[in-house]
C-alpha positions in Angstrom: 0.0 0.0 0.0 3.2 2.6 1.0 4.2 1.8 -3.2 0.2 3.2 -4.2 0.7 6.1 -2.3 4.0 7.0 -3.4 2.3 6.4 -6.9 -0.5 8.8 -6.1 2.3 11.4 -4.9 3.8 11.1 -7.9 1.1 11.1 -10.0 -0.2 14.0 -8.1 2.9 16.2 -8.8 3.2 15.4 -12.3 -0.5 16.5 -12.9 0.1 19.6 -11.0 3.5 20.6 -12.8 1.6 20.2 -16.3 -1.8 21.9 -15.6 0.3 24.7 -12.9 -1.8 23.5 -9.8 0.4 24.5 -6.9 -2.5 22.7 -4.1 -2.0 19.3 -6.7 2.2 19.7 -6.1 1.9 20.3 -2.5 -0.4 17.3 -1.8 2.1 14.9 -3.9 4.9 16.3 -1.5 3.3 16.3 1.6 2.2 12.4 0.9 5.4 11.5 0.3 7.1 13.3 3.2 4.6 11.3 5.9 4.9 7.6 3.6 8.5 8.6 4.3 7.9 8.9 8.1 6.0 5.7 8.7 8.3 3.5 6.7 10.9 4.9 9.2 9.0 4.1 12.0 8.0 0.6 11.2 11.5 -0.8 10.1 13.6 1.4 12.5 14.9 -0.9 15.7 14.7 0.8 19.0 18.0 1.3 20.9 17.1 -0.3 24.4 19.5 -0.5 27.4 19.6 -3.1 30.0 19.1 -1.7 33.6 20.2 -2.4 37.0 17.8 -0.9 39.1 16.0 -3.0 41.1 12.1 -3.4 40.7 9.7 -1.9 43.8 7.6 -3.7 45.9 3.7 -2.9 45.9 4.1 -1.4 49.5 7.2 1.2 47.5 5.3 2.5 45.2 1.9 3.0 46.8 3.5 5.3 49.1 4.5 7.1 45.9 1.4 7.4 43.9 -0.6 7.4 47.2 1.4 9.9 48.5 1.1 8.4 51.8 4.1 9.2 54.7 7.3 10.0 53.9 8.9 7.8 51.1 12.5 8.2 51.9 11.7 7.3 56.0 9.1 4.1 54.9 11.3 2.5 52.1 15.3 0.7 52.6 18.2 3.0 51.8 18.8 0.8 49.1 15.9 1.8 47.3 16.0 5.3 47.5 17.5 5.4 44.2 14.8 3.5 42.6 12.0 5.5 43.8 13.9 8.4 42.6 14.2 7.3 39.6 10.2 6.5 39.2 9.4 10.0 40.4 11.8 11.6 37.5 10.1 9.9 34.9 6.8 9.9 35.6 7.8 13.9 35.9 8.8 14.1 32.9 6.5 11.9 30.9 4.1 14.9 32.4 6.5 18.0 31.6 6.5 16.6 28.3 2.9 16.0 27.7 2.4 19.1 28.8 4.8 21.2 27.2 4.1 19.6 23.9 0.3 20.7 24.2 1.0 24.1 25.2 3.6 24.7 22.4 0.6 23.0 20.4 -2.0 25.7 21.2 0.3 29.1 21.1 0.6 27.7 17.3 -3.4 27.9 17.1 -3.4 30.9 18.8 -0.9 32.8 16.2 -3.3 31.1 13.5 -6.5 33.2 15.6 -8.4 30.1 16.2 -10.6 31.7 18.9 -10.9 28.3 21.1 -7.3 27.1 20.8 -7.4 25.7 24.2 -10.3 23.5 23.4 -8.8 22.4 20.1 -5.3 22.0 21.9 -7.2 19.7 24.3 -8.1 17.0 21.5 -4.0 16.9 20.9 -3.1 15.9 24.4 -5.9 13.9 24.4 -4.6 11.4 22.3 -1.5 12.2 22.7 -1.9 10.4 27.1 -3.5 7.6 25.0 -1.0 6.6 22.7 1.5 7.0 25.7 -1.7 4.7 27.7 -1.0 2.4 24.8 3.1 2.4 24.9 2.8 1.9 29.0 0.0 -1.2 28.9 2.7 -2.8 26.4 5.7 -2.1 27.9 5.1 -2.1 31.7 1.8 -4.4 31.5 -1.7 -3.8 33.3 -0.5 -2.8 36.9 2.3 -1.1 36.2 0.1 0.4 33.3 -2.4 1.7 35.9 0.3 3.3 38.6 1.6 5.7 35.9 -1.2 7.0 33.7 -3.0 7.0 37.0 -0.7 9.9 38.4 -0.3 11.4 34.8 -3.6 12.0 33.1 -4.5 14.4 36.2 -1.4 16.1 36.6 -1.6 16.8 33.1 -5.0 18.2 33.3 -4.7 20.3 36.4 -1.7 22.1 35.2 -3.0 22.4 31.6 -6.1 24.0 33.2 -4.1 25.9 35.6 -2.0 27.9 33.1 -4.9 29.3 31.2 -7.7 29.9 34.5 -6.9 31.0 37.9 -9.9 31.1 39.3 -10.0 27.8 41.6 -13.8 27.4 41.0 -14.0 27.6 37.3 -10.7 25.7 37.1 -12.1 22.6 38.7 -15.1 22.4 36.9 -13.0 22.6 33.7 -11.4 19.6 34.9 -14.3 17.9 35.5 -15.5 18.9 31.7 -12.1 18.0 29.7 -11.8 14.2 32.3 -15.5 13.7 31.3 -14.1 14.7 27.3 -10.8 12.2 27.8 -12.9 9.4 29.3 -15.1 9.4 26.2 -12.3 9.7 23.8 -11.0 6.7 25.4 -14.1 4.7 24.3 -13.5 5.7 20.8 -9.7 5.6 20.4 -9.5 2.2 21.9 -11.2 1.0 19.0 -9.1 2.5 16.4 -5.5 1.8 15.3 -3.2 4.2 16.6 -0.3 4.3 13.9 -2.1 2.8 10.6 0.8 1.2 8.1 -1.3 3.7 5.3 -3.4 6.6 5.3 -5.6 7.5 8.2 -9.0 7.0 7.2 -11.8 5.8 9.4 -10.9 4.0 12.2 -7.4 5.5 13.2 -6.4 7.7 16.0 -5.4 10.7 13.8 -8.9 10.7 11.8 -11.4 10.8 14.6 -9.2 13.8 16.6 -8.8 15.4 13.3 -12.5 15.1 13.3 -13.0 16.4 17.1 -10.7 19.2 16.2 -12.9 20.0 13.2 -16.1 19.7 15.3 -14.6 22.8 17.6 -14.4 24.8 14.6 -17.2 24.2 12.7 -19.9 22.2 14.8 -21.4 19.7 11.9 -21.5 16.5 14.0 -21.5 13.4 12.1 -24.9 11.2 12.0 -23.3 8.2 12.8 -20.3 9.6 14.9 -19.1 6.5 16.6 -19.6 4.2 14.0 -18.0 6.1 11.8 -15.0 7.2 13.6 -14.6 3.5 14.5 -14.4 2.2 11.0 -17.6 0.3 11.0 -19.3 2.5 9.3 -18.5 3.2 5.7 -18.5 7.4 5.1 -21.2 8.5 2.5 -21.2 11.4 0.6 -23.7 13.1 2.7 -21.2 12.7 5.6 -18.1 14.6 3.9 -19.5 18.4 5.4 -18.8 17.0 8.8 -15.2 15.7 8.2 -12.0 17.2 7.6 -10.1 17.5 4.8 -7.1 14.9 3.9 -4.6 17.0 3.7 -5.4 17.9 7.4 -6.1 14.6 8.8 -2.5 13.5 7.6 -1.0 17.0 9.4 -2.5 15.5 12.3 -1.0 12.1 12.1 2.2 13.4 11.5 2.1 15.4 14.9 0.9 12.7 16.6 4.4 10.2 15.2 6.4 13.9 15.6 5.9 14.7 19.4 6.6 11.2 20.1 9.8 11.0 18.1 11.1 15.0 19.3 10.2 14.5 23.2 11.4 10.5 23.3 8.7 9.1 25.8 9.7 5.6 25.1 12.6 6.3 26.4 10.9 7.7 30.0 8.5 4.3 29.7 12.1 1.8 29.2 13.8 3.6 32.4 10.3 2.7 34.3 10.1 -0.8 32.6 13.8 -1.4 34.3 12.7 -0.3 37.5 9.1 -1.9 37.4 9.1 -5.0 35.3 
């Protein structure tokens, strides 16, 4: 399927140098330039180090997530160093998330998209569940649930909190954009989250390209779910609601960018050497 895209990009670029079409010539390019980026990312190996720390017990780390007592008094000296080393990571799989999604909407403000938070939102939104993904495979279930569980609201309460100080309105923003990443959960966990090809119907990038749309131009989809899922074949009458190609593969490529620029796997392999 990567050789009938290329072919389309071509074919694309050809048509557009003979008839002048400067939109034709930029489509071929920009296929080509993300068939590029997913052959790299399925045939490239990943560089992974052994590790010597030694794994926590159940009683360690709950007094970590749970913040209960004093961790350095409750735990062995020898394993000061490992719970240490959890706290970083987790820390930074957050700063990350974070930073990424903020850089994400000053780019959406520049553009004057009015609600750039809101759109912004739908990034880091899939952007904790691929990481969700990457952590259930690497570190399994448990170890899954110790991590996400302490990063999802971190996330959310200091995305909030940059934008609203008010404590009242703040929380029940929370409340709104948890409810928002609870249902996107539903959906995404159903789709693929890097397709081999393009990202039609059924992939992560297509239904938050679509979520992103509906903040701008609220035309919801008859068949949302179904749709979004892959189930559902898209009819004619349904393309006013979706977004364009173009913008759906923009989307996938910031989705396989942030992951590649800010190196989370790399965060989830230190806490797979510590946890697993």
């Amino acid at each position: 399927m990567i050789y009938v895209f290329l072919g389309v990009a071509i074919i694309l670029i050809l048509v557009g140098v003979i008839i002048s079409c400067a939109d034709c010539i930029a489509y071929g390019a920009l296929i080509i330039i993300l068939v590029l980026i997913v052959a790299l990312l399925r045939y490239k190996g990943k560089d992974k180090k052994p590790k010597d720390n030694k794994p926590l017990t159940s009683r360690e780390r709950d007094i970590f997530i749970n913040d209960v007592g004093d961790a350095e008094s409750e735990v062995e000296l020898d394993k000061d160093q490992t719970l240490k080393i959890f706290r970083k990571e987790v820390q930074e799989i957050i700063d990350k998330i974070y930073t990424g999604t903020n850089n994400y909407e000053k780019k959406l403000k520049a553009d004057n998209f009015d609600n750039s938070m809101i759109i912004a939102s739908e990034f880091m939104f899939a952007i904790l569940f691929s990481i969700d993904v990457f952590l259930f495979t690497s570190l399994g279930p448990s170890h899954r649930n110790e991590v996400i569980d302490k990063v999802v609201p971190d996330v959310l309460k200091r995305y909030i909190n940059h934008f609203i100080s008010d404590k009242t309105i703040a929380f029940e923003l929370y409340e709104k954009l948890e409810s928002t990443y609870n249902q996107r959960l539903m959906i995404y966990s159903k789709c693929k989250l890097i397709p081999k090809d393009f990202p039609s119907r059924g992939t992560v990038a297509f239904a938050m390209s679509y979520y992103m749309h509906q903040h701008k131009h609220k035309n919801p989809l008859e068949h949302e779910i179904d749709i979004l899922t892959g189930i559902r074949d898209i009819e004619p009458s349904d393309m006013g609601s979706l977004p364009h190609m173009p913008e759906i593969m923009e989307n996938q490529f910031k989705l396989i960018a942030f992951l590649k620029e800010y190196e989370i796997n790399k965060n989830i392999d230190n806490l797979k050497g510590i946890l697993v």
